[in-house]
N, C-alpha and C positions, 0 to 999 in steps of 0.2 A: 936121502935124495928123493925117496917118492912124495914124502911129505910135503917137501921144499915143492915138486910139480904140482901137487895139489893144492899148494897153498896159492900159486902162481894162478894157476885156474881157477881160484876161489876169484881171485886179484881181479880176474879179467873177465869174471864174468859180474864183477861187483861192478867193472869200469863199463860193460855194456848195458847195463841195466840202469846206472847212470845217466850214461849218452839217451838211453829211451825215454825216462822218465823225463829229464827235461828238455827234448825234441816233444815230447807229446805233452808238457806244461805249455812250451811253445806256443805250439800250434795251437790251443786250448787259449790260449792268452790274445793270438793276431788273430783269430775267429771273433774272439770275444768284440775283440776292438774293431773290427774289419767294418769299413764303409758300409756301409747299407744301402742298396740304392733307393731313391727317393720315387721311384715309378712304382706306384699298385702293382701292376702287371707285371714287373719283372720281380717281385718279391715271395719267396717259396712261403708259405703258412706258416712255418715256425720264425722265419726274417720278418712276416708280415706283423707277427704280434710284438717283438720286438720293436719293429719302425714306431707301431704305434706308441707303446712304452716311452722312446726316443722324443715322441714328437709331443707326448703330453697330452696324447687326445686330441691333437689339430690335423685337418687334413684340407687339403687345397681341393678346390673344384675348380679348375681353370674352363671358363664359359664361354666358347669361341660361335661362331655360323660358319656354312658351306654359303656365299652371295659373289654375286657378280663383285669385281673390285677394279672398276674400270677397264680399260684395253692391255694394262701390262703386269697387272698382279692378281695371282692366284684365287679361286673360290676357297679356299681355306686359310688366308690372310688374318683374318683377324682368330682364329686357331691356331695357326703357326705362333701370330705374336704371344699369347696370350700364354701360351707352354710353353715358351723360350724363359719370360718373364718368369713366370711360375718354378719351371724347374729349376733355375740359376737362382734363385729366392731360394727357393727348399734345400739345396748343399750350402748354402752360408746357413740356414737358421732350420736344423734338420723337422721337415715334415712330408708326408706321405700325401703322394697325387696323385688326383686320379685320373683316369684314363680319359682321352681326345671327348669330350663331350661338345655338342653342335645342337642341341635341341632346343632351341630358342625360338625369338621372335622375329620374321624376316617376311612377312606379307608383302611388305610393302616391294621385294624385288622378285613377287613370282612370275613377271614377265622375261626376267633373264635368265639364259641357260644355266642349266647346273645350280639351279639357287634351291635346298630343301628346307618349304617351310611348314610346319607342322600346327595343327590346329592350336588353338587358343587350351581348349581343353586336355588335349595330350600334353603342351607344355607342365605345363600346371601340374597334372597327373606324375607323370614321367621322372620329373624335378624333387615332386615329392616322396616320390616312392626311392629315387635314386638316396636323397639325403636321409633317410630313413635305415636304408639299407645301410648306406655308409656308418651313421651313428650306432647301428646292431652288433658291424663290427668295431667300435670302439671310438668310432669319431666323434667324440661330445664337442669337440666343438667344429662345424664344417664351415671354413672360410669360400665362399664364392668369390672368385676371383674376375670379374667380366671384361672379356675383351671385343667385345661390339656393341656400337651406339642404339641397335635397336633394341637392348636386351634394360636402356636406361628406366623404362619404367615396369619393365616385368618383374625386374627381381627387387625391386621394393616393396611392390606387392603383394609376394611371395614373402618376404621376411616379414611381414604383417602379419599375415593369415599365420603362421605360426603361431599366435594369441590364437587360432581359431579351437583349440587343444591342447590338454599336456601332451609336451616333448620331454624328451630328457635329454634332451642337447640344443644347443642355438646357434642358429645361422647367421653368420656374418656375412657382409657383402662386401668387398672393395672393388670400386669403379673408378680410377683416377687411372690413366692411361696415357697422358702428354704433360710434361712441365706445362706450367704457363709463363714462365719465365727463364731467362737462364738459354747460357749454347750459343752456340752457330745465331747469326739475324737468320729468321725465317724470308725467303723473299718472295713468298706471295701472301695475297690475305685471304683467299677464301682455301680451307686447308679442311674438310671435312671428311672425306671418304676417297682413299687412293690417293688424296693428294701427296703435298712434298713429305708431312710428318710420316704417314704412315709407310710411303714406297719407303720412307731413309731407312724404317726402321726393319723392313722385311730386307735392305740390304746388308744388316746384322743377322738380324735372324734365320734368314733361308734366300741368301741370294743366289742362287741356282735359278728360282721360280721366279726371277723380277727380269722381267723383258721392256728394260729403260727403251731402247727405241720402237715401240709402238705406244707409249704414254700420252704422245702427241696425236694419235691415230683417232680419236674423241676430245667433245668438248666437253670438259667437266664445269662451266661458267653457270654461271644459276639464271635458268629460262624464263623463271617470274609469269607464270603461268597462270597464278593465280591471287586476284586481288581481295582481300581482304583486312577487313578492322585489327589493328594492333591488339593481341591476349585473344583471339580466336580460332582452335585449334580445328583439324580435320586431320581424317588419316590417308586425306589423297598427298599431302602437305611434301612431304620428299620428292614425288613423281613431279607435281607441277612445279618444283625447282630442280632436279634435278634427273629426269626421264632417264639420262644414260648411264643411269645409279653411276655418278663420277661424280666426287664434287673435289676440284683443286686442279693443281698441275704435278702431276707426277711427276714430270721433267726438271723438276727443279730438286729434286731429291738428292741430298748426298749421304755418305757415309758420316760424314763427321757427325752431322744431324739425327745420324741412325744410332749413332755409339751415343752421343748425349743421354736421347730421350730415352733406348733402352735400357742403360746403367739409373740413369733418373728412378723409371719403374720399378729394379729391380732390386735398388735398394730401400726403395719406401714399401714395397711388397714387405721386404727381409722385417721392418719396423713396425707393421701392421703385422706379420706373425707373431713377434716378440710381445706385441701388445695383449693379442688375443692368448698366446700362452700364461699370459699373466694375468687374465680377466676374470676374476673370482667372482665378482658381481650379477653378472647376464642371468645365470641359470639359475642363482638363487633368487632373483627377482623374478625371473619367467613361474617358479614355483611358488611364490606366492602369491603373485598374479592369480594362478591357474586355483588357485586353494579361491581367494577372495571373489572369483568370479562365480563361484557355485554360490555367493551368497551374499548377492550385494547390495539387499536391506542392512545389511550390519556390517558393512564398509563405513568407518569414521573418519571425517577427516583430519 
């Protein structure tokens, strides 16, 4: 009989040592597999090297400003849009983002409150050091993603002067922000800054912060302030059309408009990741670039 109860104890303690080992396979297993979240900043250093693993080396820079954005939308408009875009891109086509970045180009609205704009040379600096550091920890390849019109000639710039030195990573830029076709009719035609596309889309994005009845509270109509020759630029060029940084009718905003053009983004986002994951080419041409340019008496063509 005592046997028989020893053997029964062997029995049961075979069956809890079972139950543990695959409770703790388990758990080992839904870790394994467990979401990841796509935020930098929410990711502990051992999830962080992981994500990067996950993502292939790609990581999103979403390029927003703090500017005035007419009478009824938010100073961080085109930040809000641009990490909505971004994040909802990064859980279909996993890659690592990074944190609210606003350090751009916005001279042109330091007459309006709340607008923070940073020298010519900070940009620059700032931008570089930022994707530097990014690519240290493992982002070889940094997609910029920009969600403001003043930032349309700085970051081409910037992705130039990368020739100005070996990197060991390359910077991509994606700027496409509005179908041009396609959705809802738009029903106005001047649609630049606050107007109908951008209010639809902040009332996707964070409609909390869209205050539709003060939209009409400014004229956003372009003042034509200043005349000159067609192909000659200046950088007074925004203010003398458009003084009350507003250019459109907010009022004309809807939702429908807002769902379009944000699914639009978010899925050409998703197809510009996938692309960039599969870019084998950039960095071995950046490297031989960078080899041919120490010596370029003996460049053949």
């Amino acid at each position: 009989m005592a046997i028989r109860i020893f053997s029964n104890g062997l029995l049961l303690c075979a069956i809890v040592c079972a139950t543990l080992t695959c409770s703790s396979h388990l758990h080992a297993q839904s870790t394994s597999t467990a979401k990841l979240s796509v935020h930098w900043e929410e990711l502990t250093a051992s999830d962080f090297r992981e994500g990067i693993h996950r993502s292939q080396g790609v990581c999103l820079l979403p390029f927003g400003i703090l500017e005035k954005h007419g009478p009824h939308l938010p100073l961080g408009t085109d930040l809000l849009d641009v990490r909505y875009a971004a994040l909802h891109a990064a859980e279909q086509e996993y890659t690592v983002v990074f944190p609210e970045y606003y350090f751009g180009q916005i001279a042109e609205a330091r007459h309006e409150p709340g607008t923070i704009a940073y020298s010519r040379n900070m940009q620059l600096a700032l931008l570089q050091e930022t994707t530097d550091e990014m690519a240290r920890n493992g982002c070889k390849k940094v997609l910029i993603v920009n969600g403001h019109g003043g930032n349309e000639s700085l970051l081409p710039f910037f992705a130039q002067t990368q020739l100005d030195k070996p990197h060991d990573y390359v910077v991509y830029i994606f700027d496409e922000r509005t179908p041009q076709k396609g959705g809802p009719a738009r029903k106005t035609s001047i649609d630049m800054h606050a107007g109908e596309s951008e209010t639809s889309k902040m009332m996707i994005s964070r409609p909390d912060t869209v205050h539709l009845d003060r939209a009409t509270a400014e004229s956003g109509a372009d003042q034509h302030h200043q005349n000159l020759p067609e192909g000659v630029y200046t950088g007074i060029w925004w203010y003398a059309r458009f003084p009350n940084h507003y250019s459109g009718e907010g009022s004309a905003a809807t939702r429908e408009l807002g769902e379009f053009q944000m699914k639009w983004w978010t899925e050409s986002l998703v197809k510009v990741i996938q692309g960039v994951k599969a870019d084998g080419a950039s960095l071995k041409l950046q490297d031989e670039f960078y080899e041919k340019s120490k010596h370029p008496l003996d460049t053949q063509p």
